[in-house]
N, CA, C, O and CB atoms as a CASP TS submission, in Angstrom:
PFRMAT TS
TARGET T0000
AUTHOR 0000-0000-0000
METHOD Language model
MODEL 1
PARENT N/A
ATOM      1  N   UNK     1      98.586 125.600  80.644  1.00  0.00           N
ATOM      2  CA  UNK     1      99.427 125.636  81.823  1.00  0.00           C
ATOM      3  C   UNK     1      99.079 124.437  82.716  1.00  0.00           C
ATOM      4  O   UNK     1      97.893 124.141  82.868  1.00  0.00           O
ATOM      5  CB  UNK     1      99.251 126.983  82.590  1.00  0.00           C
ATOM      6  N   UNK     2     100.021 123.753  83.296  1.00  0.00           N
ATOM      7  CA  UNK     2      99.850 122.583  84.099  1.00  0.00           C
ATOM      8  C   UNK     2      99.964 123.179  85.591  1.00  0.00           C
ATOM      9  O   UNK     2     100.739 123.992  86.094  1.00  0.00           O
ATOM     10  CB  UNK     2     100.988 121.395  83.729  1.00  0.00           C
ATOM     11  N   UNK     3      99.052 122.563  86.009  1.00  0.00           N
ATOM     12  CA  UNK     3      98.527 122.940  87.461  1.00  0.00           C
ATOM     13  C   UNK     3      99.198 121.587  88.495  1.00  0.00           C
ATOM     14  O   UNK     3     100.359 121.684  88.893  1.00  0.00           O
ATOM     15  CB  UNK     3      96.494 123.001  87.460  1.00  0.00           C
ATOM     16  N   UNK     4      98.719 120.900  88.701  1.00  0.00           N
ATOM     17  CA  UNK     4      98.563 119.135  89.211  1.00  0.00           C
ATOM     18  C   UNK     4      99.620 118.663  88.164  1.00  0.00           C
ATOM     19  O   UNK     4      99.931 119.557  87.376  1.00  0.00           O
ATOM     20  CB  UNK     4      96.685 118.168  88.936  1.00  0.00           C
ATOM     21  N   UNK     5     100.205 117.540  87.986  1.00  0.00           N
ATOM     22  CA  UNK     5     101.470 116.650  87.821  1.00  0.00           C
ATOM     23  C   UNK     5     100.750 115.104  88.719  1.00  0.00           C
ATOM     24  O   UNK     5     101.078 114.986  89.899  1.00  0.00           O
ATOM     25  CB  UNK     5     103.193 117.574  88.755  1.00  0.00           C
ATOM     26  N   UNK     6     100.144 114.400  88.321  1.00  0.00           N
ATOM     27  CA  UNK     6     100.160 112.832  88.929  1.00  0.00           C
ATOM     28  C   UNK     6     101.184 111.874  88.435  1.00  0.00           C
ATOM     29  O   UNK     6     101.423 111.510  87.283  1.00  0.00           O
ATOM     30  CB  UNK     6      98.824 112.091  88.614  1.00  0.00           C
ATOM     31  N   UNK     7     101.902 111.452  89.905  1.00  0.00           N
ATOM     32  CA  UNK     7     103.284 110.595  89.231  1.00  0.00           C
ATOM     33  C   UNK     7     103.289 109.710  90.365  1.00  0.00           C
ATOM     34  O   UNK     7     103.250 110.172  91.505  1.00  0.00           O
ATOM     35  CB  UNK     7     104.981 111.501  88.946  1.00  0.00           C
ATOM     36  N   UNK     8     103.334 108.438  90.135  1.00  0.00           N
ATOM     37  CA  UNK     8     103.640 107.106  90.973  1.00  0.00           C
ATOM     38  C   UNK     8     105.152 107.682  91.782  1.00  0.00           C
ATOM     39  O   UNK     8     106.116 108.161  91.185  1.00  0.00           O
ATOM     40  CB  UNK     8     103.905 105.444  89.736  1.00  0.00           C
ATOM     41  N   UNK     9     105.046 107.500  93.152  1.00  0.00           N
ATOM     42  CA  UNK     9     105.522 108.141  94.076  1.00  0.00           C
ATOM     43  C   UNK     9     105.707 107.019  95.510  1.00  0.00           C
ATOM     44  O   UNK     9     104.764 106.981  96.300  1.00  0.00           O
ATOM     45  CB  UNK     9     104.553 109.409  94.207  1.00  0.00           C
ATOM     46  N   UNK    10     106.693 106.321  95.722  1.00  0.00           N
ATOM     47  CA  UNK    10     107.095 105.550  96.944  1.00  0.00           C
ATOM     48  C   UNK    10     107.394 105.568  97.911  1.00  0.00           C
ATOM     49  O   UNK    10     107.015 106.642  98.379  1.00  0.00           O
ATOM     50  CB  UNK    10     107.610 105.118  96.977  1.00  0.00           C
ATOM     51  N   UNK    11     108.112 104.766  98.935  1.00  0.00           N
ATOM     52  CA  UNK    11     109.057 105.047 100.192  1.00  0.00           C
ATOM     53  C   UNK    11     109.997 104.713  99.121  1.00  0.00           C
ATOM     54  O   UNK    11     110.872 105.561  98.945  1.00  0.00           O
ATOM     55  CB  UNK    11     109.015 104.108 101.823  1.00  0.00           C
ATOM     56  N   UNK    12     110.028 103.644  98.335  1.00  0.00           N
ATOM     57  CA  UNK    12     111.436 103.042  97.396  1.00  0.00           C
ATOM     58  C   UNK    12     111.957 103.691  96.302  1.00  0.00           C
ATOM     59  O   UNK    12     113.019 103.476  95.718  1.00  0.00           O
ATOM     60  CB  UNK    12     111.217 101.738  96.740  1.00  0.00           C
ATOM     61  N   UNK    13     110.903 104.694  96.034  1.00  0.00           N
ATOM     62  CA  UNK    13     111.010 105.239  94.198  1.00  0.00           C
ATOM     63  C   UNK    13     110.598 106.850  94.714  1.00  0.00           C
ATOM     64  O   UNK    13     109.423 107.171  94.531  1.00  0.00           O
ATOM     65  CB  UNK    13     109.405 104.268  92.645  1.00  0.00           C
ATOM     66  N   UNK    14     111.476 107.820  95.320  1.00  0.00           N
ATOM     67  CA  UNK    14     110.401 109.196  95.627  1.00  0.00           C
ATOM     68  C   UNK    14     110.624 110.314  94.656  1.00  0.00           C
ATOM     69  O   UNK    14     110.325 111.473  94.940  1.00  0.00           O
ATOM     70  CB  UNK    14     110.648 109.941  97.205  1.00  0.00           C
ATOM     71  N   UNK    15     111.146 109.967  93.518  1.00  0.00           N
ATOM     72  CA  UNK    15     111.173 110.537  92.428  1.00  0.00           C
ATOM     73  C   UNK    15     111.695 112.014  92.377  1.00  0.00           C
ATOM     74  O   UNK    15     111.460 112.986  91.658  1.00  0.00           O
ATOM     75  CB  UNK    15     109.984 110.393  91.987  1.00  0.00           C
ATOM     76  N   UNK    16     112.752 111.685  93.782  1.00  0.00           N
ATOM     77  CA  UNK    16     112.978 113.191  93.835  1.00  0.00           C
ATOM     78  C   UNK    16     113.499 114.525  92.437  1.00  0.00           C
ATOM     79  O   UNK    16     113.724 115.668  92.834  1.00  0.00           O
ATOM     80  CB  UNK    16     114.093 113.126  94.903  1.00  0.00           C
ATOM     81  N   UNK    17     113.593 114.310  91.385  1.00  0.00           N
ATOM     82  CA  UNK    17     114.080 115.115  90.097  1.00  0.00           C
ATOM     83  C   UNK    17     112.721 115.561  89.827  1.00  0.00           C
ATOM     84  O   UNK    17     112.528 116.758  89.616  1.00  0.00           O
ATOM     85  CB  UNK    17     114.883 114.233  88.747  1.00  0.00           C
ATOM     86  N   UNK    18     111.854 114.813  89.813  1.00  0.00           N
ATOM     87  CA  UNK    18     110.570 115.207  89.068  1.00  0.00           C
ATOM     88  C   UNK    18     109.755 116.643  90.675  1.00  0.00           C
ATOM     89  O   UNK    18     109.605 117.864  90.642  1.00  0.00           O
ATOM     90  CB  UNK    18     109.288 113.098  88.664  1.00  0.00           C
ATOM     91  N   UNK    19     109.603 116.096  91.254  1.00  0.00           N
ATOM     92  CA  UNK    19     109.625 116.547  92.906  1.00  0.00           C
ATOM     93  C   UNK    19     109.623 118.137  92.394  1.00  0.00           C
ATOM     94  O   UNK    19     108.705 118.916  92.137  1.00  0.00           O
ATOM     95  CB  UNK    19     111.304 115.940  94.099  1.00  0.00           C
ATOM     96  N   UNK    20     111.048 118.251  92.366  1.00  0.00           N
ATOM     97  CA  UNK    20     112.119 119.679  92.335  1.00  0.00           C
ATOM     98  C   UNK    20     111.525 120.230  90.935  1.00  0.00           C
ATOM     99  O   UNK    20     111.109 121.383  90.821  1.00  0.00           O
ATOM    100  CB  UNK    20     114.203 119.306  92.236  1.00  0.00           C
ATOM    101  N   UNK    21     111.529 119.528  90.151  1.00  0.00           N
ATOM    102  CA  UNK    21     111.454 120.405  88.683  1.00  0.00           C
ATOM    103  C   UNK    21     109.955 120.680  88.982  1.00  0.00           C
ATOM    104  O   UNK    21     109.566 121.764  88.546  1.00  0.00           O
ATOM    105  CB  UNK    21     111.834 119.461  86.934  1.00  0.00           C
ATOM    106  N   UNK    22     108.920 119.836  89.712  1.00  0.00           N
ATOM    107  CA  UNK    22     107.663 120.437  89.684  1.00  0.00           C
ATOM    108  C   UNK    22     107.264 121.701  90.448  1.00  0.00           C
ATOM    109  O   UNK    22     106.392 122.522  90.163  1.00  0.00           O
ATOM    110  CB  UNK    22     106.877 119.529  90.042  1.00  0.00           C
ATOM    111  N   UNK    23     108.150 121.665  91.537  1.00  0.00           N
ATOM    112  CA  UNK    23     108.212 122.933  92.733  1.00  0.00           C
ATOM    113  C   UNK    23     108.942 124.044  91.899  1.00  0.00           C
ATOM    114  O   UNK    23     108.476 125.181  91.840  1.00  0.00           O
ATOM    115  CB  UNK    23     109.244 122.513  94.361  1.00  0.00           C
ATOM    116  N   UNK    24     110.073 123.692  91.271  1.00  0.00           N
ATOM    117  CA  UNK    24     110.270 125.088  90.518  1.00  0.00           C
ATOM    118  C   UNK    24     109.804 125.860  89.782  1.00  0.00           C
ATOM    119  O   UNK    24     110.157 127.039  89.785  1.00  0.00           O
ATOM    120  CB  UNK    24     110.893 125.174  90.020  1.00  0.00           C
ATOM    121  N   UNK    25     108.570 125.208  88.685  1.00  0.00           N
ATOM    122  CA  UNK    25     107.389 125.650  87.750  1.00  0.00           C
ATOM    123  C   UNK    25     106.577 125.976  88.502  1.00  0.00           C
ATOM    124  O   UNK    25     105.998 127.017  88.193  1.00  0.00           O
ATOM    125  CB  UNK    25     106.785 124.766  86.826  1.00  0.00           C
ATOM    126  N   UNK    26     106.245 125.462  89.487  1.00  0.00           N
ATOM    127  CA  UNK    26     105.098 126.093  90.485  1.00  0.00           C
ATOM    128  C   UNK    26     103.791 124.923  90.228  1.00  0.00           C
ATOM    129  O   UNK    26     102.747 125.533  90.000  1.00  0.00           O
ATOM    130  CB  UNK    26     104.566 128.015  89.928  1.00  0.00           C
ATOM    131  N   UNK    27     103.648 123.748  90.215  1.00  0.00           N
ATOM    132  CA  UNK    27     103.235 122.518  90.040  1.00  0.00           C
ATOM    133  C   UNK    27     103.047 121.739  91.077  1.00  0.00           C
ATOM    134  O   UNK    27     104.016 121.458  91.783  1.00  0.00           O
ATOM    135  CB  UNK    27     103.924 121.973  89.326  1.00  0.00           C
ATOM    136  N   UNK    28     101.993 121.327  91.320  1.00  0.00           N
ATOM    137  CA  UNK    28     101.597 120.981  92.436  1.00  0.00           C
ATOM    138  C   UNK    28     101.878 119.288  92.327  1.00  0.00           C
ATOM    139  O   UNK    28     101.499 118.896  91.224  1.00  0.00           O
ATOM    140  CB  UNK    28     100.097 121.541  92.682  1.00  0.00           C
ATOM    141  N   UNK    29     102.270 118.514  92.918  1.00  0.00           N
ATOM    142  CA  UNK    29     102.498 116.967  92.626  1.00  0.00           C
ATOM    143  C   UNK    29     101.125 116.332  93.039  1.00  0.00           C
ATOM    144  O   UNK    29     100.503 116.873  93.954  1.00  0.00           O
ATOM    145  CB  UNK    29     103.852 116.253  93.559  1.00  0.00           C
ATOM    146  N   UNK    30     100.762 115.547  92.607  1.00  0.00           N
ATOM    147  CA  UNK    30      99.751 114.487  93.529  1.00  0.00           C
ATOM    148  C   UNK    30     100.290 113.021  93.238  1.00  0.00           C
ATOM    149  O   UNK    30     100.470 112.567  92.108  1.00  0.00           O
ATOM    150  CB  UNK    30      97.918 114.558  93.014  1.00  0.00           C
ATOM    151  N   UNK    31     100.573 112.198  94.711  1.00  0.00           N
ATOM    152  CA  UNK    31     101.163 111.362  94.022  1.00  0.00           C
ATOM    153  C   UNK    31     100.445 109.928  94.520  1.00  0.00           C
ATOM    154  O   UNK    31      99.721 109.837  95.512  1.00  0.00           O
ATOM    155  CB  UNK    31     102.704 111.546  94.204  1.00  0.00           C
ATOM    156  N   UNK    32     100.757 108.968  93.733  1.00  0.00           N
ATOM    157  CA  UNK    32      99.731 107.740  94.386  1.00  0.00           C
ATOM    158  C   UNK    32     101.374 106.808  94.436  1.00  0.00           C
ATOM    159  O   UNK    32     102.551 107.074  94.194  1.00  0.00           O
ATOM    160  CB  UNK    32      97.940 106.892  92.997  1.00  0.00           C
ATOM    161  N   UNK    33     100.531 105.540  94.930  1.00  0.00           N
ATOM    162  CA  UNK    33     101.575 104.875  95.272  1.00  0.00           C
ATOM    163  C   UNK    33     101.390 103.450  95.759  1.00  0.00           C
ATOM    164  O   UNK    33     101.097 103.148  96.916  1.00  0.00           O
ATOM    165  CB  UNK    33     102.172 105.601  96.142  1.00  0.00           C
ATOM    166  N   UNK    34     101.580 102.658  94.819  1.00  0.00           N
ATOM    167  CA  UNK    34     101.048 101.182  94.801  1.00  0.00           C
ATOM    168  C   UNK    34     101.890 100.246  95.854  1.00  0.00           C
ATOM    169  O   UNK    34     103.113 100.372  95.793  1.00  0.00           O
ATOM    170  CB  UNK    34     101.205 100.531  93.207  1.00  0.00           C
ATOM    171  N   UNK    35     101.382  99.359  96.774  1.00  0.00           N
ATOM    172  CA  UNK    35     102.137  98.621  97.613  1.00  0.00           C
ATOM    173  C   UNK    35     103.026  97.320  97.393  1.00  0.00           C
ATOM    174  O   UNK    35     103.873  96.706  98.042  1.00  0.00           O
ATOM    175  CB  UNK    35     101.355  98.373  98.398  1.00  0.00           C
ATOM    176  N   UNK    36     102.291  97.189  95.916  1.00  0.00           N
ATOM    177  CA  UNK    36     103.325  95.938  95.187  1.00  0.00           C
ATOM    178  C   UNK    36     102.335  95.912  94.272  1.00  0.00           C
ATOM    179  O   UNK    36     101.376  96.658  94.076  1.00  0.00           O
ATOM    180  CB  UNK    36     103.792  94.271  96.006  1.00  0.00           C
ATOM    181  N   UNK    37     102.972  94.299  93.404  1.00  0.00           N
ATOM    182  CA  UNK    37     102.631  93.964  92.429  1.00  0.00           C
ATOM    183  C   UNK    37     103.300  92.749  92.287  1.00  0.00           C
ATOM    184  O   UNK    37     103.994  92.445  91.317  1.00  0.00           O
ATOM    185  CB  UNK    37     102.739  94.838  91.580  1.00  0.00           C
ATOM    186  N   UNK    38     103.025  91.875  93.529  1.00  0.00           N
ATOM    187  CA  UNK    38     103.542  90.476  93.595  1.00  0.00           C
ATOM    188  C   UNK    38     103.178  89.577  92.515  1.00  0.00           C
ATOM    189  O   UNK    38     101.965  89.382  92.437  1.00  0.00           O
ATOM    190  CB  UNK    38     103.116  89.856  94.783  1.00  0.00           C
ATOM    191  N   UNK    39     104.042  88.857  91.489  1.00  0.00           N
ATOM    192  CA  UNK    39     103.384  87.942  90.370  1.00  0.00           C
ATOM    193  C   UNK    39     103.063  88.559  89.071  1.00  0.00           C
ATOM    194  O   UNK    39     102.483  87.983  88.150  1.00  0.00           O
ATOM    195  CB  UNK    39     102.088  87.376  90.845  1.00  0.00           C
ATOM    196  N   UNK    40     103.509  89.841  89.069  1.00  0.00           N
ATOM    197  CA  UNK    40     103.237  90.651  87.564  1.00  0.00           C
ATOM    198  C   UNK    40     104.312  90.520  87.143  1.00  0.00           C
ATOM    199  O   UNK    40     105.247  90.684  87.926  1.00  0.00           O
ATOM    200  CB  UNK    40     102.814  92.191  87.423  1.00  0.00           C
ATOM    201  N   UNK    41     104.508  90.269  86.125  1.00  0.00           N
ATOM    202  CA  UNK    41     105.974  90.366  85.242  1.00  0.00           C
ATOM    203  C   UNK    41     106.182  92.038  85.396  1.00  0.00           C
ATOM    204  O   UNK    41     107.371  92.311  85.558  1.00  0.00           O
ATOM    205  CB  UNK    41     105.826  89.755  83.239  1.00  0.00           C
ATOM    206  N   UNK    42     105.266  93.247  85.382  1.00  0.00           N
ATOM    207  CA  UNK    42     106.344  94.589  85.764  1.00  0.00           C
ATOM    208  C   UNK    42     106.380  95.229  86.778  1.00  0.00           C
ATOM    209  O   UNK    42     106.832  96.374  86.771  1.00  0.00           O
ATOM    210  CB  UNK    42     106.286  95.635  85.059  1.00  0.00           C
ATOM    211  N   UNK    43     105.813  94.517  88.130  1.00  0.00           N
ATOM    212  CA  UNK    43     106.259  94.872  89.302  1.00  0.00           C
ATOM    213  C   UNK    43     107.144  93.618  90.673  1.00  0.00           C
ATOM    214  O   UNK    43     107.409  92.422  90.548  1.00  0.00           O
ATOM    215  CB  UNK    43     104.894  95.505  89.735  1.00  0.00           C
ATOM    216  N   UNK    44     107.377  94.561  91.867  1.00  0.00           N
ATOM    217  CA  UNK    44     107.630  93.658  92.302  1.00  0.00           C
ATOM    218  C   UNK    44     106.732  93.902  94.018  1.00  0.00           C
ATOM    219  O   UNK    44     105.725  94.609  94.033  1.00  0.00           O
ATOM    220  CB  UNK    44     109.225  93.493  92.058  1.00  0.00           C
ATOM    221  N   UNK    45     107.273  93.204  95.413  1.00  0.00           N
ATOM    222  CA  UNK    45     106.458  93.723  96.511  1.00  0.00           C
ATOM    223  C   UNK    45     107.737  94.007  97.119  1.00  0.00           C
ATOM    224  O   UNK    45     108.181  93.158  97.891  1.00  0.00           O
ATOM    225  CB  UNK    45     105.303  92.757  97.327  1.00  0.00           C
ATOM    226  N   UNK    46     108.429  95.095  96.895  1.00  0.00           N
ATOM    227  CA  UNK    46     109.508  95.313  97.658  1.00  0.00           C
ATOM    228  C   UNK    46     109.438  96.350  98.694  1.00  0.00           C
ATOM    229  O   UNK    46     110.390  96.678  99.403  1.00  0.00           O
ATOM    230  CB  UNK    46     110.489  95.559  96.869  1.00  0.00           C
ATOM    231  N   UNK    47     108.000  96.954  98.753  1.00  0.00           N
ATOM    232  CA  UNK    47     107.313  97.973  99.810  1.00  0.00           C
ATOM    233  C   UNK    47     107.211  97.539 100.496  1.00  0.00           C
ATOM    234  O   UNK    47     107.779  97.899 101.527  1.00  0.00           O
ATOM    235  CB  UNK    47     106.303  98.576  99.804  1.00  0.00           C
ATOM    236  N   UNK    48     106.088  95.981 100.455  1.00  0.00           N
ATOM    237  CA  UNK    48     105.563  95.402 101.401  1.00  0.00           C
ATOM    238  C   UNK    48     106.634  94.378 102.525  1.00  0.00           C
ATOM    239  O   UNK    48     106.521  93.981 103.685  1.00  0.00           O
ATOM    240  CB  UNK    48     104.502  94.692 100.656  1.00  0.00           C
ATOM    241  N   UNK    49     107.725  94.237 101.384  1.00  0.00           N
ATOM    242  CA  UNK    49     108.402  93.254 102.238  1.00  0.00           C
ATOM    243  C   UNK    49     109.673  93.867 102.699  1.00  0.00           C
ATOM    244  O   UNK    49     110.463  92.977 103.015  1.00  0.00           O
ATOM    245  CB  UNK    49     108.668  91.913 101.504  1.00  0.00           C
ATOM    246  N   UNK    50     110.155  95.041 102.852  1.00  0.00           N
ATOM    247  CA  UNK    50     111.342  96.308 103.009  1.00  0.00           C
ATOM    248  C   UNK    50     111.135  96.165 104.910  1.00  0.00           C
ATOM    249  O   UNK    50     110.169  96.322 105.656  1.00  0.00           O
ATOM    250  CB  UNK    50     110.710  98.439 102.017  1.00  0.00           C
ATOM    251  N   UNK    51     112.656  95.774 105.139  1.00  0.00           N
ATOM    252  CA  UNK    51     112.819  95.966 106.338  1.00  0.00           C
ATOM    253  C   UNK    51     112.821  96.761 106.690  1.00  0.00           C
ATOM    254  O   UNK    51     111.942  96.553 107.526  1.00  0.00           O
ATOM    255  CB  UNK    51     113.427  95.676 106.753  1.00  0.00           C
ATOM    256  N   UNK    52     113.140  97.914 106.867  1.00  0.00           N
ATOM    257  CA  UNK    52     112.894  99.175 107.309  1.00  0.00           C
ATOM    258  C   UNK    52     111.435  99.408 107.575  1.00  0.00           C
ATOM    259  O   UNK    52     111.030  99.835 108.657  1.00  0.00           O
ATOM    260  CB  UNK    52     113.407 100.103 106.378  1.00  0.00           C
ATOM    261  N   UNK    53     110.671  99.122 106.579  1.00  0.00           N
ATOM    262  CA  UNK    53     109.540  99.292 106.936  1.00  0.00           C
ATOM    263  C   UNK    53     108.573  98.704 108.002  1.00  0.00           C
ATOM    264  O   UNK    53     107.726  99.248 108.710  1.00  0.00           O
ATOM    265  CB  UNK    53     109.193  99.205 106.078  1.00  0.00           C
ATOM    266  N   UNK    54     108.887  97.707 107.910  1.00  0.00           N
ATOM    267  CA  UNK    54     108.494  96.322 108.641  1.00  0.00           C
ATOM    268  C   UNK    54     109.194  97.016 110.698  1.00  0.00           C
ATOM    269  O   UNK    54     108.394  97.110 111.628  1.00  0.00           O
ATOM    270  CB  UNK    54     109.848  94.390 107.537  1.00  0.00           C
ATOM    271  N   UNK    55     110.331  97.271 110.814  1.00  0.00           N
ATOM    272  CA  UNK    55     110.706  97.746 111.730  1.00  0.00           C
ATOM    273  C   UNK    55     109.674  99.145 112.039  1.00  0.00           C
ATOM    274  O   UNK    55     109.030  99.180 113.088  1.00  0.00           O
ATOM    275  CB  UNK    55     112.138  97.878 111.492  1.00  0.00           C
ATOM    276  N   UNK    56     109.600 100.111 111.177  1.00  0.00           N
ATOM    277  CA  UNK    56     108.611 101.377 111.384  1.00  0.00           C
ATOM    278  C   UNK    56     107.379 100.791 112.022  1.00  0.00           C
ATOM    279  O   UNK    56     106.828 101.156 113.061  1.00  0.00           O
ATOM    280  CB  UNK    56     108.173 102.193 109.909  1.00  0.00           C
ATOM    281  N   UNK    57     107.100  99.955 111.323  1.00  0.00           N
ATOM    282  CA  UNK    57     105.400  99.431 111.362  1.00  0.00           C
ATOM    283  C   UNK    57     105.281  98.407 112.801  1.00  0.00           C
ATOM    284  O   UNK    57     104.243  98.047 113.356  1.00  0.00           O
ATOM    285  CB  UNK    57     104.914  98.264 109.628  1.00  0.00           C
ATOM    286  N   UNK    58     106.327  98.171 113.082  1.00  0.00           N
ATOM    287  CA  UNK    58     106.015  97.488 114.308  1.00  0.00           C
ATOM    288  C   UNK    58     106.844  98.093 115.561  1.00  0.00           C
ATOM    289  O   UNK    58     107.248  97.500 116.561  1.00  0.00           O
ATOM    290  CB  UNK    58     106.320  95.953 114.106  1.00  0.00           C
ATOM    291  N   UNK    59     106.970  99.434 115.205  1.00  0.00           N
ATOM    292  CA  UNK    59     107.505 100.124 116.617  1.00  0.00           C
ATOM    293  C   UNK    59     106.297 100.926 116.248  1.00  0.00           C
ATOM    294  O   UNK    59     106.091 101.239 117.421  1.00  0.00           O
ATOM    295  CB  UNK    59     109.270 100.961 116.882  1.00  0.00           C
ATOM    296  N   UNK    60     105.462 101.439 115.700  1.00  0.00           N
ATOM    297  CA  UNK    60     104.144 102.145 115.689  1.00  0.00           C
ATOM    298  C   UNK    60     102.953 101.352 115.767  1.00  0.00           C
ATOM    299  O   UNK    60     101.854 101.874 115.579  1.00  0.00           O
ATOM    300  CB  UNK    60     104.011 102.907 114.541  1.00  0.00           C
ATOM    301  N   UNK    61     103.071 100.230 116.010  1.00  0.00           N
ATOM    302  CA  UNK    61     102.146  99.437 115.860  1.00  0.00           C
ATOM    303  C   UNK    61     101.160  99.392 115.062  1.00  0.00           C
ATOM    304  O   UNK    61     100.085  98.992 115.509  1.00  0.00           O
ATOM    305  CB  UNK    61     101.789  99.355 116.638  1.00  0.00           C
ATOM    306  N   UNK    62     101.272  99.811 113.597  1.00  0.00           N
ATOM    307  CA  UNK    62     100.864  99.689 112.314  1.00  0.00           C
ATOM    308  C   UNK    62     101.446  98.800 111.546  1.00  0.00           C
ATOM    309  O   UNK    62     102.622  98.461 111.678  1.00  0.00           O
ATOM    310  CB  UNK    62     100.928 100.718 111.749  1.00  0.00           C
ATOM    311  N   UNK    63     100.499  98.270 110.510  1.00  0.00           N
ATOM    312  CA  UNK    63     101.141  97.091 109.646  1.00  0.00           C
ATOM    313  C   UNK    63     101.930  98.716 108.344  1.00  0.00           C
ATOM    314  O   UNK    63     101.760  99.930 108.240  1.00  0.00           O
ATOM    315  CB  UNK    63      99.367  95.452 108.710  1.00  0.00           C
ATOM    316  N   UNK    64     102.843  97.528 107.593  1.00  0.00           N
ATOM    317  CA  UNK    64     103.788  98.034 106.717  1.00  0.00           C
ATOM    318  C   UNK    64     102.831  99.072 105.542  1.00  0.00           C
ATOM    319  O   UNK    64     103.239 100.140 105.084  1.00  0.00           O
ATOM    320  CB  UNK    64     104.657  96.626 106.000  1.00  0.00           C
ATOM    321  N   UNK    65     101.361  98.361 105.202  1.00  0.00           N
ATOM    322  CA  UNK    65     100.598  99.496 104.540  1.00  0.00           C
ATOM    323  C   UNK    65     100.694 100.995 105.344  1.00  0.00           C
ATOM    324  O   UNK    65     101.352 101.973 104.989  1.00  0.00           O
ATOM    325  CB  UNK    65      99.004  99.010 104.459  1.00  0.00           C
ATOM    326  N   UNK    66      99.818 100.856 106.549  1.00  0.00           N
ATOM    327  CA  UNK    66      99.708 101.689 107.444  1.00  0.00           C
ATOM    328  C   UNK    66     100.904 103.034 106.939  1.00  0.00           C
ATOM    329  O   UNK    66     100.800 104.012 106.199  1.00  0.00           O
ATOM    330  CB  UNK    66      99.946 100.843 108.891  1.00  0.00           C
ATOM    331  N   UNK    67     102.008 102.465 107.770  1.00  0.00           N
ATOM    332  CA  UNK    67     103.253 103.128 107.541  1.00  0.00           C
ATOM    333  C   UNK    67     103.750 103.792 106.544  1.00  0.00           C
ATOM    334  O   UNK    67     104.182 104.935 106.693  1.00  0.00           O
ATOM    335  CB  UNK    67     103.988 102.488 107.660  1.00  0.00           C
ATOM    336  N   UNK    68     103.754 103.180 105.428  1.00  0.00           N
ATOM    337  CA  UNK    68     103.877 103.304 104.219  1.00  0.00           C
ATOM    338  C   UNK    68     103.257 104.788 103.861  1.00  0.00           C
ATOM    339  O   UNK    68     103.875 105.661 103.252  1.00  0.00           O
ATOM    340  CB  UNK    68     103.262 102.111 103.573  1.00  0.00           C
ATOM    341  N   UNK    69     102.215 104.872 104.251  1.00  0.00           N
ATOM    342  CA  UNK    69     101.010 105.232 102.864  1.00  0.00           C
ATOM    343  C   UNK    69     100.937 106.941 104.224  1.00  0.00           C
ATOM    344  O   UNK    69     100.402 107.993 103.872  1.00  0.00           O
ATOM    345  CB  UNK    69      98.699 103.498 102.526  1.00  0.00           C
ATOM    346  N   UNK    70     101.598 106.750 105.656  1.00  0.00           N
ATOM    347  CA  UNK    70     101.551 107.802 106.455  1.00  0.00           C
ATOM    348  C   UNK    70     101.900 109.278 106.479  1.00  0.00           C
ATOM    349  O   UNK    70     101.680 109.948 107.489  1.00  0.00           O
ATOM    350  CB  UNK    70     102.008 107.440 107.149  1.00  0.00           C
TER
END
């Protein structure tokens, strides 16, 4: 029986299908969540550089990690 579920989890990517199907089994999510991956051929920094975010983070006066990860 699966207890925990670890799944890469964003502001950009919130995986909501997986989310729901884990709450309906009764599955607890834990989720991590990388801030980029500037210069890798399989990511990109579209966390770090997301206007929205950038606006959050500087009406809270936190940088875009900060915010992010809140």
């Amino acid at each position: 029986m699966i207890l925990f579920y670890k799944v890469e989890i964003s502001p950009l990517w919130q995986q909501k299908r997986i989310r729901e199907f884990c709450e309906e089994k009764g599955i607890h999510v834990t989720a991590y969540s990388p801030l980029g991956a500037k210069g890798m051929l399989w990511g990109t920094n579209n966390v770090m550089e997301c206007q929205v975010l950038k606006e959050i983070a500087a009406a809270r006066g936190k940088s875009i990690a900060q915010a992010s990860n809140s």
